[in-house]
N, C-alpha and C positions, 0 to 999 in steps of 0.2 A: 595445506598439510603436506609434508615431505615425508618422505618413506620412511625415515627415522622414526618421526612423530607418529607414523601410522603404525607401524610393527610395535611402538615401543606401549600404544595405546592399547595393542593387540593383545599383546603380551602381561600387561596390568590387569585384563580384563579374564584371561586368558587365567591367571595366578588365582584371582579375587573368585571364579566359579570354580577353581578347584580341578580343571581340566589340563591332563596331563597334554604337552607338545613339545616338537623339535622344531626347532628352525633347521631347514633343508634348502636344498637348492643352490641357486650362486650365491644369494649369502652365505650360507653356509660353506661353500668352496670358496667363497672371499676370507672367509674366517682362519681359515687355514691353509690357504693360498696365497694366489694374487685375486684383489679385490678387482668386478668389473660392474658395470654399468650392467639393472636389469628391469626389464619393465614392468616385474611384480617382485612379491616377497611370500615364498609356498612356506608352509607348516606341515607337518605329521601330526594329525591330534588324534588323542585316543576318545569319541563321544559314541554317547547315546542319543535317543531321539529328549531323551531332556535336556541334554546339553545342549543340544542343537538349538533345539527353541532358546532355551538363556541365552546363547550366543548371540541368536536372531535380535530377541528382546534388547541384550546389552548396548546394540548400536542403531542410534534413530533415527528414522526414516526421513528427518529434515536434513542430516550431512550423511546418511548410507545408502548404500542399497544392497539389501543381503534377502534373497527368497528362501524364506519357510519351504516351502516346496521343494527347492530344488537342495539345500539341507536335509531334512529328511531323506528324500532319496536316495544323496550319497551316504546317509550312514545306513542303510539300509544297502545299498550294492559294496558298500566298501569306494564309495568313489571319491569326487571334490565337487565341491563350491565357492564359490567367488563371493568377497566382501568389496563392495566397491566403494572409495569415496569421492566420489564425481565431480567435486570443486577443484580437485588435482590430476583427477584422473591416475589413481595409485590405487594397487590391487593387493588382496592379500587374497591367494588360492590354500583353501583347507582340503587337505586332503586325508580320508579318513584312514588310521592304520589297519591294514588289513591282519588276515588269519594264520600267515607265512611264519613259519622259524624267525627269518628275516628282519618280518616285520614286529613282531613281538619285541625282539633283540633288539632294534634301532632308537626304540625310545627307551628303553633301560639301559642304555649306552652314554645318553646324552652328555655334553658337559658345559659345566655353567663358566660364561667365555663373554668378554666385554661387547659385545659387537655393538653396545649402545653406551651414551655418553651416561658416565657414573651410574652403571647400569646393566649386570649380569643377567643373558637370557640362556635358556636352554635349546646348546647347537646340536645338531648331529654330528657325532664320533667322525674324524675322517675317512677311517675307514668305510662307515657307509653315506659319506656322503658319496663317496669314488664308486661305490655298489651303485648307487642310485642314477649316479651320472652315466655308469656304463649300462644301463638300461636304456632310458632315454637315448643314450647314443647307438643302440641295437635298434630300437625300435621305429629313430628318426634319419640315424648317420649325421646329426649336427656335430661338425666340428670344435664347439664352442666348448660341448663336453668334454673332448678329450684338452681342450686347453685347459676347462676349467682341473681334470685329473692331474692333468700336466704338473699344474701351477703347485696341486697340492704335494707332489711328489718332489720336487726338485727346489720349494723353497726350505723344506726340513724344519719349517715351523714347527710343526708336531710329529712324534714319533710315530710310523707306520706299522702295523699290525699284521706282518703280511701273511701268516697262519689264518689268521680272520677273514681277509679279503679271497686267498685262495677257496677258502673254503665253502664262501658262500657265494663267490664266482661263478663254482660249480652249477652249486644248488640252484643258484639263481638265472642258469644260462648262457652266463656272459665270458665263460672262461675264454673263450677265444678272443673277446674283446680286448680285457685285461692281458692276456699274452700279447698283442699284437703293440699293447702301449707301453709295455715293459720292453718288449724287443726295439723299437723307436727311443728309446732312453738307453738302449744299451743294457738292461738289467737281465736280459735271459741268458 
């Protein structure tokens, strides 16, 4: 099973219990970017401990591996968990939406965007796909983020919101980051 096939099984399964998600991540910065090679595929999903378990249940334990336990937990801190399917070695990381301005706003932003074959999924807004990247890139210094911002800045695929990005730049800690990537682009 290829990552397509994985996300897009994700994402059926995902519709079918009624659980609200974003695709984030480098797919998501491939979506509105430049696309790159990535060794998972993360979601924003908005669950409870029931959804959790349906999720758990949804995928069986002869092609998954996904813990109850560690499910639970993350909707319970607001964290993630990992769906594994170990004949490919492809991941899909659930990460739970947390209680932020931010976070609320990200999955009511969504937009529904081919990134599968005959096949609309729900991406995260560029704009916070770039919010999320410049966290990750606060919290690690991977460069990979600021390409993947790069990519979504400079290809003008989609139209940038930049009231929206300053704004929750702020909120979100990362205003320095974001200045520092706009000044590298020329944009300050």
């Amino acid at each position: 099973m290829d990552q397509l096939d994985l996300l897009r099984l994700v994402v059926e399964t995902l519709d079918r219990l009624g659980v609200d998600y974003a695709v984030v991540g480098s797919f998501a910065s491939g979506a509105w970017g430049e696309p790159r090679l990535t060794q998972d595929i993360d979601l924003v999903v908005d669950l409870d401990v029931f959804d959790a378990e349906s999720i758990c249940n949804a995928f069986h334990a002869d092609d998954f591996y996904v813990s109850k336990t560690a499910a639970h937990e993350a909707v319970e801190c607001r964290g993630q968990f990992n769906l594994l399917h170990p004949a490919s070695g492809n991941k899909i990381d659930f990460m739970i939406a947390g209680d932020s301005d931010w976070s609320r706003t990200q999955l009511s932003r969504c937009i529904q965007a081919p990134l599968l074959p005959e096949k609309y999924v729900k991406v995260a807004a560029p704009e916070d796909v770039i919010l999320a990247k410049l966290i990750y890139y606060r919290e690690g210094g991977s460069e990979k983020h600021v390409r993947d911002i790069t990519g979504i800045l400079v290809t003008g695929a989609v139209e940038i919101d930049r009231q929206y990005l300053d704004r929750f730049a702020e909120q979100l800690g990362v205003e320095e980051e974001w200045r520092s990537i706009l000044q590298k682009l020329g944009e300050l």
